[in-house]
N, C-alpha and C positions, 0 to 999 in steps of 0.2 A: 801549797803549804810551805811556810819559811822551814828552813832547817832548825830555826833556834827554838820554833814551838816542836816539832817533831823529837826534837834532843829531848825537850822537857815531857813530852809525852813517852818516849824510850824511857827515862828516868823511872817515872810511875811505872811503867810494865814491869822494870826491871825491880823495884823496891816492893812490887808484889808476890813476888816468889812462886811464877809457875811451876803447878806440881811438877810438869816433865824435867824442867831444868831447876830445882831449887835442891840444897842440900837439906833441910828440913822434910818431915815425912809430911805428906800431905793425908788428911784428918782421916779417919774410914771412909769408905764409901754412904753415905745418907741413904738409911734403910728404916722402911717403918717398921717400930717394934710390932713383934708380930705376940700383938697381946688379943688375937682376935683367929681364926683360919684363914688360911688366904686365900685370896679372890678367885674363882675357880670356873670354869665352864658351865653351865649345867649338862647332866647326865645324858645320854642318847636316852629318846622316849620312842617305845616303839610301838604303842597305839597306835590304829588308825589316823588318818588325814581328818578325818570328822571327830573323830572324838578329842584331838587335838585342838581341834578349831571349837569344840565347845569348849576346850578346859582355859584356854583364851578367852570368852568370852564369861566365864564364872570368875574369871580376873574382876571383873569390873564390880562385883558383889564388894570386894575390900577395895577399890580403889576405883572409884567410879569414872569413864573419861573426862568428864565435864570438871574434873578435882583437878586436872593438870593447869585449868587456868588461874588458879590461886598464885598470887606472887605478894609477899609477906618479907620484910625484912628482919630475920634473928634479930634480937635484942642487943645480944650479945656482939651482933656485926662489927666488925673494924678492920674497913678497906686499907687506908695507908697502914696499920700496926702490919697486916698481912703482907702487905707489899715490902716492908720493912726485914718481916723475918726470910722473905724470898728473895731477898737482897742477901742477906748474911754467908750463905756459904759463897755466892760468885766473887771475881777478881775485881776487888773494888775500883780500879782505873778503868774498868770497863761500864759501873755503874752509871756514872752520868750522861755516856751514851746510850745504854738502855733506856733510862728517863726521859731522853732528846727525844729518842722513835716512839715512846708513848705517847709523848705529847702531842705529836701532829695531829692526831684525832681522835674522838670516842672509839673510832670502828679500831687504830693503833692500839688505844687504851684497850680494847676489850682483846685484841691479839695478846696482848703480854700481858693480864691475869689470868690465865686458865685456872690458877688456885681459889681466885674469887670467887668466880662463879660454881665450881666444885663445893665448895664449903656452900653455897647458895642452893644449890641444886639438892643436896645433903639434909637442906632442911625442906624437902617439896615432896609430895605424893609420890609413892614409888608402885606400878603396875606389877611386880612379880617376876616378870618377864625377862630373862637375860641374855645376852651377848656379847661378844669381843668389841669393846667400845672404840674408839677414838680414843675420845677423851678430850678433844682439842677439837672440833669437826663445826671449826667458823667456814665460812663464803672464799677465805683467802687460802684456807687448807687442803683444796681439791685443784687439781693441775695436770698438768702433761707431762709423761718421761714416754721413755722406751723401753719396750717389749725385750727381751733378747733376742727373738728375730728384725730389731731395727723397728718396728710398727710403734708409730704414736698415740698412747690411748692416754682417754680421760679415766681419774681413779681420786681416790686421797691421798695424800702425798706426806705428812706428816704424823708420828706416830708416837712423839715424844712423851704423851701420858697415856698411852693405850694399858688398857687393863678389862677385865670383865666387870659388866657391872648393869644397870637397867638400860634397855635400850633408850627408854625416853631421854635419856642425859644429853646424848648425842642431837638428841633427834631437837629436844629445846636450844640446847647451845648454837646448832645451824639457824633455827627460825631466832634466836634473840639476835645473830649477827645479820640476818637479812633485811631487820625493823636498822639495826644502829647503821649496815652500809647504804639505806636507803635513804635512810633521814640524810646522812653525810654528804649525797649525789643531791639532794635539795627539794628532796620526793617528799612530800606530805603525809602523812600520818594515816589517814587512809589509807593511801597505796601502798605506803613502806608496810603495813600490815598485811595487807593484798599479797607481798612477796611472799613476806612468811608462812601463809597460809598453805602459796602452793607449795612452797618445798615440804611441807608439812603433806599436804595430798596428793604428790606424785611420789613419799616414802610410800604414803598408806596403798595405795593402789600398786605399787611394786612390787608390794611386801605379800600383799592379796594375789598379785600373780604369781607368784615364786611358792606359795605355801604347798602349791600341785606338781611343780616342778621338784625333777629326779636331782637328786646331789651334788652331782658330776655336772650335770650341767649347772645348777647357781653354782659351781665351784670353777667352773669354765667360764662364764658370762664376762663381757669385758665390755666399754665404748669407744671404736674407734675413732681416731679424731674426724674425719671423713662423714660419721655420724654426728657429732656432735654441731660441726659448723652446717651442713645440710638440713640437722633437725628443726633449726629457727633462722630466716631470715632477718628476724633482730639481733640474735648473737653472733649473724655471721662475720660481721665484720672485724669485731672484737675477736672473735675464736679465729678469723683467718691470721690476723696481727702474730697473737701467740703462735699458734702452729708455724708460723715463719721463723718467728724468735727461737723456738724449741729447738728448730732442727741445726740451728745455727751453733747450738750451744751443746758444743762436741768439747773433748776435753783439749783436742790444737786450739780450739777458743779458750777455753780455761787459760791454759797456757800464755797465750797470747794476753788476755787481759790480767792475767797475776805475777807477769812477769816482766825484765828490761834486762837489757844489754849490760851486763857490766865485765872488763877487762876484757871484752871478744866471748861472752858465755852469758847463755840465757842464765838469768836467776830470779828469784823470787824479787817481786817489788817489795820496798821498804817503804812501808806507808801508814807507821803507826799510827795510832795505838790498833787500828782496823786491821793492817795486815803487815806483816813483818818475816821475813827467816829468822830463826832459831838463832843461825847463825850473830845474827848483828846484835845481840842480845849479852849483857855482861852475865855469864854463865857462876852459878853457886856450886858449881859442879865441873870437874874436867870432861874435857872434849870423850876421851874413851869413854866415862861413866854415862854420859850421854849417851854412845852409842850401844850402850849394854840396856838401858833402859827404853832405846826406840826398837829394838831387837825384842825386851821381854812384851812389849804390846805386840810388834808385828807375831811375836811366837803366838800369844794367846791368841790372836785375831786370825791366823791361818789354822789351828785349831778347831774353829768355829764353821769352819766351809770343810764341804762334802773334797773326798779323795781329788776329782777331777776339777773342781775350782781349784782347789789347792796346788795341784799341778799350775794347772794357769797362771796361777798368780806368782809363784815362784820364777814363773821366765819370766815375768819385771825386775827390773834393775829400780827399789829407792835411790831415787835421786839428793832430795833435799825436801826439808821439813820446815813448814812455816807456821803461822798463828794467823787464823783468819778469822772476824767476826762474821756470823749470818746472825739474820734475822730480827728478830723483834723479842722475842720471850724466852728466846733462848741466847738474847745477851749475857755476860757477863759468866755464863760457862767455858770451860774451855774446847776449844774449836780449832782444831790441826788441819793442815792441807799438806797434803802426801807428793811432790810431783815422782812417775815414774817415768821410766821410759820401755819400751816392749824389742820390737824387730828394728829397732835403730830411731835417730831422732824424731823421723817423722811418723813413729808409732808411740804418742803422747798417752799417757793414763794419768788423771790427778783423782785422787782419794782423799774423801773427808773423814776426818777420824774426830768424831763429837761426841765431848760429853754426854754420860745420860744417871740421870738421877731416881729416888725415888717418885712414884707417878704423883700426880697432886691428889688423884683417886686415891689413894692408898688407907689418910687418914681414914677416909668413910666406910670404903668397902673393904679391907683389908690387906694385907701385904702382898706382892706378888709372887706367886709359885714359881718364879725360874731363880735360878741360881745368883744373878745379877740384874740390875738396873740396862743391861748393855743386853743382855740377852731378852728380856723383858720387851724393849723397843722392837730387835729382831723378830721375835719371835708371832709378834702383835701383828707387826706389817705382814707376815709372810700367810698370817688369818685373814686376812683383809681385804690384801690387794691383789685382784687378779694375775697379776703380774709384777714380780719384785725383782731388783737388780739385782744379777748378777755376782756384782762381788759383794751384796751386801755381809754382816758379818758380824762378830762384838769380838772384845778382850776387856780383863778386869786384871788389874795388877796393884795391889797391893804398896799404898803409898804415892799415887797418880792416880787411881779413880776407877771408873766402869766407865768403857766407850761402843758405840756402834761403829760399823765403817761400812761407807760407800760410796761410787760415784760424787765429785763433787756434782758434775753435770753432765747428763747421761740424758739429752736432748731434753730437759726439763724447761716446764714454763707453764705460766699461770695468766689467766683469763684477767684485765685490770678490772677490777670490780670499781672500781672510782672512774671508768667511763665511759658505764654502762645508762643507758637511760631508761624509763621507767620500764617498759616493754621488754629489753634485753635482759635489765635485771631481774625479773618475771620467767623469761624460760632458760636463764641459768640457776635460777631458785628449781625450778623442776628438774633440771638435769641432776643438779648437786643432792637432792631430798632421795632422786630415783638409786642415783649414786650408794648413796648412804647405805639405802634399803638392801642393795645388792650386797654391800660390803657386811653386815648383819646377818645374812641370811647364810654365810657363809659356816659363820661359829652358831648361829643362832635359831630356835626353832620358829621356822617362818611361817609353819601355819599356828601355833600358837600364839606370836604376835598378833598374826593377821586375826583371828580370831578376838585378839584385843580388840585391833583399830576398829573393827568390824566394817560397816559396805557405805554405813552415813557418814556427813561430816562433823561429826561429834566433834573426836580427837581432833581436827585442821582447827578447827574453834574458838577449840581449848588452849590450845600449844600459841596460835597466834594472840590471843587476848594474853598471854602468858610474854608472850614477846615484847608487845607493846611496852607492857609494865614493866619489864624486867629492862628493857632500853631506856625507860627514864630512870630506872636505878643507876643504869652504867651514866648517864649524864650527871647524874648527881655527884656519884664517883669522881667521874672525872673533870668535874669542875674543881673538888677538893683534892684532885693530885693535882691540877694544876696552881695552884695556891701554893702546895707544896713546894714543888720543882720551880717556884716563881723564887720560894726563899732561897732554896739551897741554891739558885744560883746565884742570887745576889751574896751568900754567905761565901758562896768561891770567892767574887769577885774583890771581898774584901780582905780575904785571906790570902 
């Protein structure tokens, strides 16, 4: 990249006014009004195993299985207005990059509206049945990290809209990305349904094993990666790629790929508008004031971790603060990269410090019960996944936002769904559906569910005829954002 686009790109960051460094207060933190109760567990039921698995199965009196293949678009619908108001609070020099990673494909486009499909799902048959959702639980949101004992397992990996809510949400949102990442790999319509189905009938069959099983153990259950690339000879290749990649992607990696040489001292790369230090930024604010306000996050963020993390994290040395873009849906939030350092240079720590907002669940099911949007994510992941990092965390401070913090990469990596072919993408649909199931059963009553799905393929059926349809709505969608993002670039261009 020329330095003179890079200036003009600094320019924009800087005429943005990031909350951290801006002298203006940046707006509340985005809370649904909570004109409703908020979203809440269901109760411990302490019935029998069988009487639970009938009260599951009297579900289907108000909401019959065969009801979940209905796909109807609201009347009311308005894909780009939604995508418009989900632009509004991010840092607008960040927008057109967000646009650029939607654009590459439907299965892009369907990453970065999770709001769409929420408000879609919002208006669909709802089973009764509750859980700690996702929220977001597409094909590209299940991956690899590490254990705290170093172990690589497979889990969900993103938790950005987690909240309680019908398990079905989760369970259609995986089967409608498994039709749109099949269609995309060039798999035909049959098959790409064929996907959906099984992730769909290795949830129900998980869920049906788990209903008998003791607490502690669905609370213990994990996959390790050893299992996952052994389980199919069509995934192995693919899962062997990742699992190499994972282990690679230590935080001396971090380091090494976010950083350069300058004046004899490593420091962060300057590579806006994606990644930048703080430092090279024209500050609205002096240097001290800055350090009173990376101080009042780290305060709330060690706050958030138990005595003996907190210890821990305290023998790091912050080093330097930078601004790093991830991802696809959560562009255009703000996104800090922490580098530390521990037992001396070659004991590397970098820490992600990411925005977190209200869920996209929230308008439908109701507000979230923790105290912040930062503790909300925290708190979701820690329901969920067998195994949660270590330093994870949040802080909320007042005039800068609600954040989680963790590991930027803490041997993390994801299975590429783009090149997988029909049969691989087949028994990564069954791992990721099994996944799910386990992660559910966790917050959720698993023989009640299971009592839903019940023993036929009713529900696989339903949820997959349900996918199909609901994958030509996202193409519909996303032929008319690209129309969109066709003007507004040519409106840059002429501007």
């Amino acid at each position: 990249m020329e330095r003179e686009d890079t200036d003009t790109q600094l320019t924009a960051v800087e005429a943005t006014k990031i909350p951290l460094i801006a002298p203006e207060p940046h707006p509340r933190v985005r809370r649904t009004p909570r004109t409703r109760p908020a979203s809440r567990l269901p109760r411990g039921d302490f019935r029998s195993i069988d009487e639970r698995l009938a009260a599951g199965r009297a579900l289907r009196k108000r909401c019959p299985r065969g009801a979940h293949a209905r796909w109807r678009p609201d009347r009311k619908r308005a894909p780009l207005e939604q995508l418009r108001q989900s632009d509004a609070p991010r840092l607008p020099f960040l927008v057109p990059v967000r646009h650029e990673r939607m654009a590459e494909s439907p299965f892009a486009f369907l990453r970065g509206t999770p709001f769409l499909m929420a408000y879609d799902l919002a208006h669909s048959p709802v089973s009764g049945a509750r859980t700690q959702l996702c929220g977001d639980a597409h094909l590209a949101n299940f991956g690899l990290y590490a254990t705290p004992e170093r172990h690589l397992v497979f889990d969900l990996n993103d938790f950005d809209e987690t909240l309680p809510g019908p398990f079905e949400w989760d369970v259609k949102r995986l089967a409608a990305s498994c039709v749109v990442a099949a269609r995309h790999n060039g798999l035909g319509r049959s098959c790409a349904r064929k996907v959906a189905r099984q992730a769909v009938k290795a949830y129900r069959r998980m869920m049906r094993r788990l209903a008998t099983a003791g607490l502690l153990e669905v609370w213990s259950l994990r996959v390790d990666v050893t299992e996952l690339v052994h389980s199919s000879r069509r995934t192995a290749p693919v899962a062997t790629e990742a699992v190499e990649k994972a282990r690679r992607h230590t935080s001396a990696h971090a380091v090494e790929k976010l950083t350069e040489e300058r004046g004899g001292r490593r420091r962060l790369a300057y590579q806006p508008p994606l990644l930048f230090p703080l430092s090279s930024v024209e500050l609205g604010i002096s240097r001290a004031e800055l350090r009173h306000r990376m101080n009042r996050l780290t305060a709330g963020y060690l706050t958030s971790l138990d005595g003996a993390m907190r210890d821990l994290c305290q023998r790091y040395e912050w080093l330097e603060w930078g601004f790093k873009v991830v991802g696809v849906g959560s562009v255009g939030l703000q996104a800090y990269v922490v580098r530390c350092q521990g037992n001396g240079p070659e004991d590397p720590l970098v820490l992600q410090v990411k925005e977190a907002q209200a869920s996209v669940l929230e308008p439908y099911l109701g507000p979230s019960g923790a105290r912040g949007p930062g503790e909300r994510v925290v708190v979701g992941q820690r329901r969920m996944q067998a195994f949660s990092d270590l330093f994870l965390g949040w802080t909320e401070v007042e005039g800068m936002g609600s954040f989680y913090v963790r590991q930027l990469r803490d041997m993390k990596g994801s299975l590429d769904v783009e090149k997988m072919t029909a049969g691989a993408l087949l028994d990564y649909a069954d791992a990721c559906g099994a996944t799910l199931a386990r992660a559910h059963a966790r917050t959720g009553d698993a023989a009640l569910i299971a009592g839903y799905l019940g023993g036929s393929a009713c529900f696989d059926e339903a949820v997959a005829d349900f996918a199909v349809t609901y994958a030509d709505q996202v193409d519909e969608d996303y032929a008319r954002f690209l129309e969109a993002h066709a003007r507004e670039a040519t409106a840059r261009l002429v501007h």
